[in-house]
C-alpha positions, 0 to 999 in steps of 0.5 A, a space after each residue: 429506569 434503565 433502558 439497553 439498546 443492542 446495536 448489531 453492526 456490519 462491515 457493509 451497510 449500504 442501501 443501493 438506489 436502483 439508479 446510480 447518478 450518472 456523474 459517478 463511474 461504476 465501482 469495481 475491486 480488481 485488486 485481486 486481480 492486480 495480485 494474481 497478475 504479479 503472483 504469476 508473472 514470478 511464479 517460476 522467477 524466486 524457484 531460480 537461484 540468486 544472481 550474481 549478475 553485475 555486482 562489480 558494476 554500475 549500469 549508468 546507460 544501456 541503448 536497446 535495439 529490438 527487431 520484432 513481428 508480434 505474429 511470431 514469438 521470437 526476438 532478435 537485437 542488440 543491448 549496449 550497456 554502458 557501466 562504472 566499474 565499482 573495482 578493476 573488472 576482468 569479467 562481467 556477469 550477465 543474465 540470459 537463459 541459456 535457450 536464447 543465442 548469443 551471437 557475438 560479445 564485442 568490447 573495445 571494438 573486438 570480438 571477446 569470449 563468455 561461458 554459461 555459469 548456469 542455466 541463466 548466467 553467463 561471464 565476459 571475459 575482458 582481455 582488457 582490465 577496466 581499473 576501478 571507477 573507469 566507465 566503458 561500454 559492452 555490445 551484446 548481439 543476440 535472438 532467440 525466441 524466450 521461454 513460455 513457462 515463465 508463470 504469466 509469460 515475460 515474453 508473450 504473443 497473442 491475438 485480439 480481433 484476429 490481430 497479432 499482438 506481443 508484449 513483455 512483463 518482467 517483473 521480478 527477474 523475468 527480463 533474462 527470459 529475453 534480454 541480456 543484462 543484470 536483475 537485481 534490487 541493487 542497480 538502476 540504469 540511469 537512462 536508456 534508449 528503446 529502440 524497435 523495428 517491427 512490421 508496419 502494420 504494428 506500432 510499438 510502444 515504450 518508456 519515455 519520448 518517442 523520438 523518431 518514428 521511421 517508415 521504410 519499405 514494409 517495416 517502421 522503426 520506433 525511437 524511444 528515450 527514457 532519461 529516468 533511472 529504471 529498475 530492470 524489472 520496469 523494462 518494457 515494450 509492447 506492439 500491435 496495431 495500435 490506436 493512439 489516444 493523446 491526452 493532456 495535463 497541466 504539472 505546475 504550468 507545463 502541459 504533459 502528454 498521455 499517450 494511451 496506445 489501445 486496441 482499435 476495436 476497444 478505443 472508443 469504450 477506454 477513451 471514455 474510461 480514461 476521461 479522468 486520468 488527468 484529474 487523477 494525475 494532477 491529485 497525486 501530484 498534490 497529495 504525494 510530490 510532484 510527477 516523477 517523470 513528468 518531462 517526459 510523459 504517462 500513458 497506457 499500453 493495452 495487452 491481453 492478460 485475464 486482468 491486472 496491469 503493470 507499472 512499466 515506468 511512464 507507460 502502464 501496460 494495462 488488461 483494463 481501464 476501470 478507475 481502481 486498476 489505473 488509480 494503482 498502476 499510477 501511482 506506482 510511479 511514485 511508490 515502487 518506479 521512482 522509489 524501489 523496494 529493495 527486499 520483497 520482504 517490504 512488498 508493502 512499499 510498492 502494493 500497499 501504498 498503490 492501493 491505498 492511493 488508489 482509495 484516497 483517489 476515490 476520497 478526492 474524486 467524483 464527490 467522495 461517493 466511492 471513498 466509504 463503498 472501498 473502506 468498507 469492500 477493503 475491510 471485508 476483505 481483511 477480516 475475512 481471515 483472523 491471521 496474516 502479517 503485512 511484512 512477508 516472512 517467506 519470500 519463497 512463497 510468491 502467492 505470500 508476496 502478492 497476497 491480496 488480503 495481505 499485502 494490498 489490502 491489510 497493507 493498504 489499511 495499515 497506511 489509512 490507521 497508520 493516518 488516522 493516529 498521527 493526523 493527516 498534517 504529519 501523515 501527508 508530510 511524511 510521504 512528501 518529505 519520503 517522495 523528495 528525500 534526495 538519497 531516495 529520488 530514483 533510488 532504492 528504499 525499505 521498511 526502516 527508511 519508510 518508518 523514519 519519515 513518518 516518525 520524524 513527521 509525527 514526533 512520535 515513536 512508531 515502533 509498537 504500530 508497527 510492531 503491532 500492525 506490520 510484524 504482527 497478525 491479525 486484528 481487534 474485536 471490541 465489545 463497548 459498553 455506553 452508559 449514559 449516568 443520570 446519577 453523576 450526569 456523566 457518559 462512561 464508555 467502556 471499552 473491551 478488546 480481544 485480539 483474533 490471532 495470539 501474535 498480538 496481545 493488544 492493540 492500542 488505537 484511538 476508537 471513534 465513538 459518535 452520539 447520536 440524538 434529537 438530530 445532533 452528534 457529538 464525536 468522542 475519541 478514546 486512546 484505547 490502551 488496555 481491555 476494560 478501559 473506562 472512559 468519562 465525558 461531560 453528558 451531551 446536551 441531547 436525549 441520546 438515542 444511539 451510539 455508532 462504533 468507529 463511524 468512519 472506518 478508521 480501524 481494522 476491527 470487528 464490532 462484537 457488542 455496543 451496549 447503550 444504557 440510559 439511567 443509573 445503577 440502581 438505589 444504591 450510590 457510593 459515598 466519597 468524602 471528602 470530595 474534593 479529596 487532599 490525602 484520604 478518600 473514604 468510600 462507603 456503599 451501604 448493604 454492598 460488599 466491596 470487591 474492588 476498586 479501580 482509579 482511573 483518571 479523566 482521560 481513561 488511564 489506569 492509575 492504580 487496582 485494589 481487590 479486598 476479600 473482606 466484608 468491606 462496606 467502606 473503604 479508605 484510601 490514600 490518594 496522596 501518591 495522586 497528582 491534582 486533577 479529576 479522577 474516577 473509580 470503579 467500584 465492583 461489588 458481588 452483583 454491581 458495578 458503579 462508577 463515581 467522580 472525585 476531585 484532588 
């Protein structure tokens, strides 16, 4: 007798209580948002032309004098870049639009011209050559009031609460809205100092140790030190009438500050938010390598954007406080602060790998109870479209960088498959031997170096995953078949696959199948390697009732058909003799005309293919090419399929 049962899955299957236990915070997907926030901040930024800012120096210290009111859009100061010359320097191109006011350009203690290159560039003429691998220091006085038409606004003033508030967002070359300096993904600045006046009703907020904060008359200035190196994009400072919220967390014996700078209207709503930010520091720590700025501190800066955050080097400038937004904006300490892409075409590096670590804090934290709710929300964004690359072909198109589908989510799930096929040992192994690799610590990074480490990590070749998953578009359907054989006491899977875009013509992943039955489960895996593939297993010493298609949301994939079937194929049974088999293989099926036979062994690998056109009841074939081991055959005829075992 042959019973079928039809299993029609989804991406989300979740059946909410109408209480969710208090001890687990509410679930939210603000990747979008984390996206749009990026795609607008660099909206005007790559219409611009290249920089050739800087390219015959090396920015080794830059002190940062600011004098701001955040009820007014204007700002005025003084940069003071320190550098290397990487050649004998006769000019130094910097960047500054052309709006802003250059007031004075000092060198060796004297007063030295420039001229504007473009809109945005402008040359320092040195009457003084600096020979090559010399250090030597420029003082630039400038003010201004920056742009407006800058996508998001690098440069930005606004209300809360009737409350003037400013605040910057660079990312990617919008720091040449409102400071003189260099923009690229080549050159670090290995420290700086941050230092701002501003109103004494405000306070100001930036990167690294608060060193002095000094009141006088109605002004207060702010001292910060940064002894990390930073990309310009990362440079920041905020200002309002902030409320501090200071708190701790303990790095291998050694207590860090974070510090959350908040509206004060909000304060008492984000510190309750916030509770577990040093949970979710100390996990990060542990997964991925040890805090890259932790002698100095993390934290939080409120600002007034319609969603999303940055990543400003050791204080995130945050629109919200909810776990997803502050999950990714810190772990951008680690993948895009510390270790920086040097090509937008690798947005993955920064956006993909934030987001996923923002999924393995929903893994490790409050009991696991979100890990599954964000696999399947992820997923479902995903296969919402059939096309779409992680790598950016076109880094013109700003909303093609920051696609959320592509670049945060596709590549977030890259990072998950990408652990699923090599194990968590070697895929845990390879980010941590990435995070301490001393030619990348503080440094620059890309796809190659990334694909390295996790091959050397695996011992595998890596290179049809990725061909596959990051070059190529698109996703797997599969239609599976389980039979459940009562005539050879064994359960064959087999497993189809089509592809939902023509870049890749298949994918070959391990699929997850569970067996479920008289409340058990056994777990089989099938190294999927072509279309049609049969799989054999030893039956399970249980009454199967159904079966479940990758059970724990490892693949990007959608389920077509799963098809269990219990009995055999009918009355008719093939006969092999001899069995076990030494040279030739005779199989015969009486009152059956046999089309073709296929040969597959134990673990699913096609071994060899034969169609006959004659009318063939029996068969002989040679099986001396075969190596010894446990081997199966397809055998179709016009109306039947039937699947047999033998032995050489």
């Amino acid at each position: 007798m042959k019973k079928t049962i039809f299993f029609l899955l989804s991406l989300i299957t979740f059946v909410f209580n109408s209480e969710i236990h208090s001890q687990h915070p509410s679930f939210s997907d603000n990747t979008d948002l984390i996206a749009q926030s990026k795609i607008k901040s660099m909206e005007n930024a790559l219409k611009r032309q290249t920089s050739r800012a800087g390219l015959n120096i090396d920015l080794i210290y830059t002190r940062f004098t600011w004098d701001v009111d955040p009820a007014v859009r204007y700002i005025s100061g003084q940069i003071s870049h320190h550098f290397r010359a990487k050649e004998n320097v006769e000019s130094i191109i910097f960047e500054l639009n052309n709006n802003m006011v250059l007031d004075s350009i000092m060198f060796r203690g004297h007063q030295v011209n420039y001229q504007y290159l473009s809109d945005f560039e402008f040359s320092i003429e040195l009457d003084e050559i600096v020979s090559v691998n010399q250090t030597d220091s420029i003082l630039i006085y400038y003010q201004g009031e920056p742009i407006a038409n800058s996508g998001f606004g690098s440069f930005e003033t606004k209300e809360h609460n009737s409350v003037p508030a400013i605040w910057t967002l660079s990312q990617p070359f919008g720091a040449r809205d409102w400071w003189p300096g260099k923009n690229d993904l080549t050159d670090k600045i290995d420290s700086i100092d941050v230092i701002i006046k501003t109103p004494s009703l405000f306070r100001a907020v930036s990167h690294g140790i608060l060193v002095s904060e000094v009141t006088n008359e109605n002004h207060k200035t702010f001292h910060y030190k940064h002894n990390y190196p930073i990309v310009s994009y990362l440079i920041a400072f905020a200002a309002t009438n902030y409320a501090v919220i200071t708190q701790y967390v303990v790095l291998e014996g050694d207590s860090m500050p974070i510090i959350n700078h908040v509206y004060p209207e909000d304060s008492a709503t984000i510190a309750a938010m916030i509770e577990d930010t040093p949970e979710m520091i100390e996990l990060f720590d542990t997964l991925f390598a040890p805090y890259p700025f932790k002698n100095e501190k993390y934290g939080h800066a409120q600002f007034s954007i319609d969603g999303g955050g940055m990543e400003h080097q050791t204080v995130s400038f945050m629109a919200g406080f909810g776990h997803d937004l502050r999950a990714h904006e810190l772990a951008h300490s680690w993948f895009g602060n510390m270790i920086t892409l040097n090509s937008w075409h690798d947005i993955w590096i920064n956006e993909g790998f934030a987001t996923y670590a923002n999924g393995l804090s929903f893994e490790h934290m409050h009991d696991g109870y979100w890990w599954p709710i964000w696999k399947n929300v992820t997923l479902e964004k995903i296969l919402a479209a059939p096309d779409g690359s992680v790598y950016v072909e076109d880094t013109t198109s700003v909303p093609r960088i920051f696609s959320s589908r592509l670049s945060y989510h596709k590549g977030a799930y890259l990072l998950h498959m990408l652990r699923w096929l090599i194990g968590d040992d070697a895929f845990f192994n390879a980010l941590r031997n990435y995070l301490n690799d001393p030619q990348l610590k503080y440094s620059f990074t890309n796809f190659e170096i990334v694909k390295n480490h996790f091959e050397n990590a695996s011992g595998r070749d890596l290179t049809s995953f990725f061909d596959k998953w990051y070059y190529g578009e698109g996703w797997p359907k599969y239609g599976i078949n389980v039979v459940n054989s009562t005539n050879t006491n064994d359960l064959f899977i087999t497993i189809f696959q089509e592809t939902s875009h023509p870049s890749v013509d298949f994918f070959d992943m391990p699929v997850h199948i569970r067996i479920f039955g008289d409340g058990q489960k056994l777990d089989l895996v099938c190294n999927h390697n072509f279309s049609g593939q049969i799989f054999s297993f030893p039956q399970p010493e249980f009454s199967i009732d159904s079966v479940q298609f990758d059970p724990d949301k490892w693949l990007i994939a959608k389920l077509d058909y799963l098809n269990l079937s219990i009995g055999d194929y009918g009355q008719i049974k093939p006969r092999l003799f001899p069995n076990p088999v030494n040279e030739y293989l005779d199989i015969s099926l009486p009152g059956e005309i046999i089309q073709s036979i296929t040969v597959y062994s134990n673990n699913g690998n096609k071994l060899s293919f034969r169609n006959f056109s004659d009318n063939n009841d029996k068969i002989r074939l040679n099986t001396s090419s075969l190596p010894p081991g446990i081997f199966l055959t397809e055998i179709k005829t016009l109306s039947n399929r039937f699947i047999s075992k033998f032995v050489k």
